[in-house]
N, C-alpha and C positions, 0 to 999 in steps of 0.2 A: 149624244156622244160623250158628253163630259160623264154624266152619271154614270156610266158603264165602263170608263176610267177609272171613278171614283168606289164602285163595286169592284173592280177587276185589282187595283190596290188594298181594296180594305181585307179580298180573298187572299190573297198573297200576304200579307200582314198576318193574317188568324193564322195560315197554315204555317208558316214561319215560326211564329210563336208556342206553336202546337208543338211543333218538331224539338224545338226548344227547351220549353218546358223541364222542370228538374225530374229525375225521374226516380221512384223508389229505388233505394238502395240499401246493401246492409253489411255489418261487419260482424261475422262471428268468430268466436274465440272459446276452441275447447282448451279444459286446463284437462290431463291426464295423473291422476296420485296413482306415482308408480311404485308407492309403498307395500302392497300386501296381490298378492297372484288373486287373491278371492274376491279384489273389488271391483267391481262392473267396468266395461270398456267400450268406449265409443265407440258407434254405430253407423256405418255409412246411411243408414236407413234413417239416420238422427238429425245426420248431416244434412241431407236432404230433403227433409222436412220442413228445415228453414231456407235454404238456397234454392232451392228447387218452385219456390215459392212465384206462383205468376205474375204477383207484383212486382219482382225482380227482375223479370225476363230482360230487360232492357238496361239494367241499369249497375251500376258499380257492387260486385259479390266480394268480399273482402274476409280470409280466411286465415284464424292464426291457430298454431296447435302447440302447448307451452306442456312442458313434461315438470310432475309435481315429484321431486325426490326430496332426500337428508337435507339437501343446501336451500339457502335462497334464490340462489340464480344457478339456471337448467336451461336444458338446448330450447331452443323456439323457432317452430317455421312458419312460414307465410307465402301466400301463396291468392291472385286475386281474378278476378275477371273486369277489364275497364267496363265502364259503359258503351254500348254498342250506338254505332254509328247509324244514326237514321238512314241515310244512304251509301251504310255499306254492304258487304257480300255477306247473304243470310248463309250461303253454307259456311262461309269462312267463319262465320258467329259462331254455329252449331259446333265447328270442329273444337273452335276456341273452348265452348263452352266442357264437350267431352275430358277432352285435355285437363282441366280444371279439375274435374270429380276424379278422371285416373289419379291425378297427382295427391288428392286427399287421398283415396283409396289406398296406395302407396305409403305413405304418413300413417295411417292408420294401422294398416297391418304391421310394418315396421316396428310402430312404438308397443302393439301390442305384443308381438312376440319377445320386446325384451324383457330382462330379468329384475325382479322389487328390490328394490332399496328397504335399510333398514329402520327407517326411520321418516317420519314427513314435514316440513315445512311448509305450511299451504297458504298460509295468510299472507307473505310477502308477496311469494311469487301471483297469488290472486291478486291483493292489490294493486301491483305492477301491470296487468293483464288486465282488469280492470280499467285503468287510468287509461291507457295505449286505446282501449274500446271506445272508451268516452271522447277523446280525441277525435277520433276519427271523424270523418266528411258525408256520413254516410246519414242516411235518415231515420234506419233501425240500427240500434246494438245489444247483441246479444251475447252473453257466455256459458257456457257447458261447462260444468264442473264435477268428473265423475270421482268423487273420494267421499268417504266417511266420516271427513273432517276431524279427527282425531290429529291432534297439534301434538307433534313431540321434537321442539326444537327448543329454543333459547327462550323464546316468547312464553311457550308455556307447554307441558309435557301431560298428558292425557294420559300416559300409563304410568306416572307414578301415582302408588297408593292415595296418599295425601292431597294429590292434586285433583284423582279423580272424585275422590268424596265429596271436594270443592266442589265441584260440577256440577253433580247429582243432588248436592242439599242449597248450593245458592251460587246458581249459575250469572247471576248479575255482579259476585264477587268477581269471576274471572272477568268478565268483562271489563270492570273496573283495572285487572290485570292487565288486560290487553291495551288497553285505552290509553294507560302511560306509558306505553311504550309504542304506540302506532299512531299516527294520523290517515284517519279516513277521510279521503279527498271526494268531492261532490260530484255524483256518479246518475244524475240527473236522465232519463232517457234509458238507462240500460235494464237490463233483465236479466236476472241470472237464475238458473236451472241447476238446483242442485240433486243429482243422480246416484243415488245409491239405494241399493237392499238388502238392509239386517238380514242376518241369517240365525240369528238367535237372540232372546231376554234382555242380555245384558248388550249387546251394540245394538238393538231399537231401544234401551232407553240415554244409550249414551247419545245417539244420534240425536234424540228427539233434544235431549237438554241442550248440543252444541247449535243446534238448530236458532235454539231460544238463544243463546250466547249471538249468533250474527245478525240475528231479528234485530237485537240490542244494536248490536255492533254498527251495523249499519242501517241503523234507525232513521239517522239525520241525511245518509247520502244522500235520498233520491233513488237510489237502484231499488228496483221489485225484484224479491227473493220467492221463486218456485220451486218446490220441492218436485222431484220427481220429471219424467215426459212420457206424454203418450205414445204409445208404440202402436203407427199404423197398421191398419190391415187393410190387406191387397184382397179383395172378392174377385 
């Protein structure tokens, strides 16, 4: 009798602990450059990709959408799904869950119908968006960055003649630019997707040098820089 006390605790113990257990989680963070109508726009299909993800089913989905224009600081919204209750209502989940992607859906189309700013700011408001990611309690973090990364602010302007020559003949000079005037905070965990498609010569080979400029840039954070996502297909 004792042993069967002592099995019938140690079962109640395991599944306790089971229920328990941490469970994956994630924080994604699209940044939007809503400097130019021609540059690529987030994708509920993108979105999705990573939330949608089965590892997540259960666990804290965490969504920010940061708008890249002229200024350093631009509207930001956020929007999440808690971690679901072992023993709560599986429909009440699902609706939870729909509700979630309407609301990006919403954000999405929103930010993509309005109109380009003249100019872009991308490194502040990235690294502010960035740091807020790393922060986060979640297990994965990740950010979407759809721009071309052409800087034309205070920090450093990508269409002057002068500055772009910089670029293209020693793009570790800017960097050194950048470096004195920004601190890169330790971005350890995250991933960031950078999203765009030259449309011609001279923006694939700017793209490719600023590219080399953030490799640099953020060489010591810790963050893993991907260029590009794949775009599923549905069979």
């Amino acid at each position: 009798m004792k042993n069967s006390i002592y099995i019938l605790v140690l079962v109640i113990i395991s599944t306790w602990g089971c229920t328990n257990s941490p469970k994956k989680s994630i924080t994604l963070s699209v940044l939007v450059d809503k400097t130019d109508a021609l540059l690529p726009k987030p994708e509920l299909t993108h979105i999705k990709f990573f939330l949608e993800d089965i590892q997540y089913k259960d666990g804290k989905r965490s969504f920010y959408l940061q708008k890249i224009t002229n200024t350093n600081v631009s509207a930001s919204f956020y929007t999440e799904i808690p971690e679901a209750d072992p023993f709560g209502n599986s429909l009440e989940q699902k609706m939870t869950v729909q509700r979630f992607f309407s609301q990006i859906d919403t954000l999405l189309k929103a930010s993509n119908n309005e109109e380009s700013h003249p100019s872009s700011s991308i490194l502040k408001p990235l690294l502010r968006q960035l740091g807020r990611v790393h922060q986060s309690n979640t297990t994965n973090k990740v950010g979407l960055l759809y721009s071309d990364l052409l800087e034309a602010s205070d920090l450093f302007n990508v269409y002057q003649n002068q500055n772009q020559q910089l670029l293209i003949s020693n793009p570790e000079k800017v960097v050194e630019i950048l470096q004195s005037q920004l601190t890169i905070p330790k971005l350890n965990g995250v991933s960031l997707y950078i999203i765009y498609y030259p449309e011609n010569l001279l923006n694939n080979r700017l793209f490719e040098k600023m590219i080399e400029v953030y490799k640099l840039l953020f060489k010591n954070s810790g963050v893993k820089i991907v260029v590009g996502i794949d775009h599923k297909i549905t069979l």
